[in-house]
Structures are given as C-alpha cells and as structure tokens.
C-alpha positions in Angstrom: 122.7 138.3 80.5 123.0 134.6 79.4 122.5 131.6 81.1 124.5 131.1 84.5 124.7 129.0 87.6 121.7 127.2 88.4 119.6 128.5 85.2 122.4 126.7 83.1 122.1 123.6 85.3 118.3 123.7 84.9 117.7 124.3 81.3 114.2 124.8 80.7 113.2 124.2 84.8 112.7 126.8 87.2 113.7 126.6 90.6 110.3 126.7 92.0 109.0 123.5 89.9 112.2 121.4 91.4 111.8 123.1 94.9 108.4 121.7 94.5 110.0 118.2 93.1 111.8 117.9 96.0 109.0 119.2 98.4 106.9 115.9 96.6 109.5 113.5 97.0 109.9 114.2 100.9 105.7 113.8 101.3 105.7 111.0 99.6 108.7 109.3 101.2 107.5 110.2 104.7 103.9 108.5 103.7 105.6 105.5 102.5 107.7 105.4 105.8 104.9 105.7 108.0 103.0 103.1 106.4 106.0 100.6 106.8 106.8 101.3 110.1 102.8 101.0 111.4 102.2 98.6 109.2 104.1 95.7 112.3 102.1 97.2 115.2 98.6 95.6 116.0 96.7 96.5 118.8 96.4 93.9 121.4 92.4 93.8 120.6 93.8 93.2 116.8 96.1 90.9 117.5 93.5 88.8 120.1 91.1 88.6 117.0 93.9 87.9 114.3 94.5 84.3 116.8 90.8 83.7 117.0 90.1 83.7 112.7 93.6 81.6 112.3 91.9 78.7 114.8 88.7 78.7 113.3 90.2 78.3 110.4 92.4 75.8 111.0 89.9 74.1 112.7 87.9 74.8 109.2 91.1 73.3 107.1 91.1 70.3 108.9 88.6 69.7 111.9 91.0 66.2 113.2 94.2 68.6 114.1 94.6 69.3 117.7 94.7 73.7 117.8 97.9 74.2 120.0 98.8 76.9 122.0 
C-alpha cells in the first residue's frame, strides 16, 4: 500500500501535527483579534485620567499656553 490521498499531499507530516497547525493558527489569530479590538475601549475612569496626564503635561511643555477644553 503506497502513498495516497492526503499521505501523498503531506509527505513526511501527519495529519495530527497539521490538525494541530491549524488548531495554533486559530489561537493565535483569535489572541491577536482580541487584543485589537480591546485595544480602542478605555474605561471612562481610564479615559478621565488619560485627559488629566495630557494637561499636566502640557501645562509641563509649556506653562504660558492656555489648556482648552
């Protein structure tokens, strides 16, 4: 028995190591994808102290320059 269908496709690589591949590939993706789409989102506590450090330093960069709102 030689060689045929997805052994001949393959070569040396079993099914289970490009199962596993594939298995991989989709945790990885899906990490990567969640990281993008929280990576946007601040919570309004976040977001409340993100405006506070960009005045002060502003204010730091140059003290003369009126902080608007």
């Amino acid at each position: 028995m030689g060689n045929t269908g997805v052994g001949m496709l393959l070569g040396d690589l079993s099914v289970k190591t490009v199962w596993l591949l594939c298995l991989c590939v989709l945790v990885l993706g899906g990490a990567i994808w969640y990281g993008v789409w929280r990576s946007g989102h601040l919570r309004r506590s976040e977001r409340a102290q993100l405006d506070r450090n960009t005045e002060a330093a502003q204010r730091r960069d140059d003290p003369q320059k009126p902080v608007t709102r």
